[in-house]
C-alpha positions in Angstrom: 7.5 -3.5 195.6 8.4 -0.9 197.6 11.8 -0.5 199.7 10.9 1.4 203.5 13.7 4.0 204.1 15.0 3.4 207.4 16.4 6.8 207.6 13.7 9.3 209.8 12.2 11.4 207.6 13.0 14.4 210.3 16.8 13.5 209.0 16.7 13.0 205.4 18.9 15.7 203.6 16.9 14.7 200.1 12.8 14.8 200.0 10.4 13.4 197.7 7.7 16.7 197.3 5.1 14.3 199.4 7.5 14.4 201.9 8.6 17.3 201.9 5.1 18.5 201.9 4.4 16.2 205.1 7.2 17.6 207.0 6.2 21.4 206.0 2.7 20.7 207.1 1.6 22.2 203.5 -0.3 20.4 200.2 1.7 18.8 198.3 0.2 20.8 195.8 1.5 23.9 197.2 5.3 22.8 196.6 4.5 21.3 193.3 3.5 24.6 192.0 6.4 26.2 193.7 8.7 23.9 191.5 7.2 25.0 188.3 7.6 28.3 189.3 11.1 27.6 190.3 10.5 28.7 193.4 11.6 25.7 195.3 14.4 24.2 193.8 14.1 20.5 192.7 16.3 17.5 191.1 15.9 14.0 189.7 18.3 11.4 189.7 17.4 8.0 187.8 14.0 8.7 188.0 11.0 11.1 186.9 10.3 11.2 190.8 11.1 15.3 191.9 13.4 15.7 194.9 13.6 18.5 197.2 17.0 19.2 199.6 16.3 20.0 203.2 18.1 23.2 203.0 16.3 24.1 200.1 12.9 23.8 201.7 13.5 25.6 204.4 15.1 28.3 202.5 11.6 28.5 200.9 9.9 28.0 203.4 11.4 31.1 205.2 10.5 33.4 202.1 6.9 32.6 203.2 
């Protein structure tokens, strides 16, 4: 079951990378392989799900 997040994701301060990838307009592949290359900063909380902050994409997404 899955719980909708009634937060826009245009407001969200925390990203899963398939958002964040949405909202960047890139692959999600593209920001995956920027995590492993520690290039994007990421987090997990309770789960293995990666987590992006807003502030943290667009800082990478200005090195671009």
């Amino acid at each position: 079951m899955s719980i909708e997040n009634p937060v826009p994701i245009q407001e969200r301060l925390t990203l899963t990378l398939p958002e964040a990838a949405w909202l960047a307009g890139l692959p999600v592949r593209e920001l995956r392989h920027a995590a492993d290359r520690h290039d994007l900063e990421t987090f997990t909380l309770t789960s293995t799900t990666k987590r992006v902050r807003r502030r943290d994409l667009e800082d990478w997404l200005n090195t671009l």
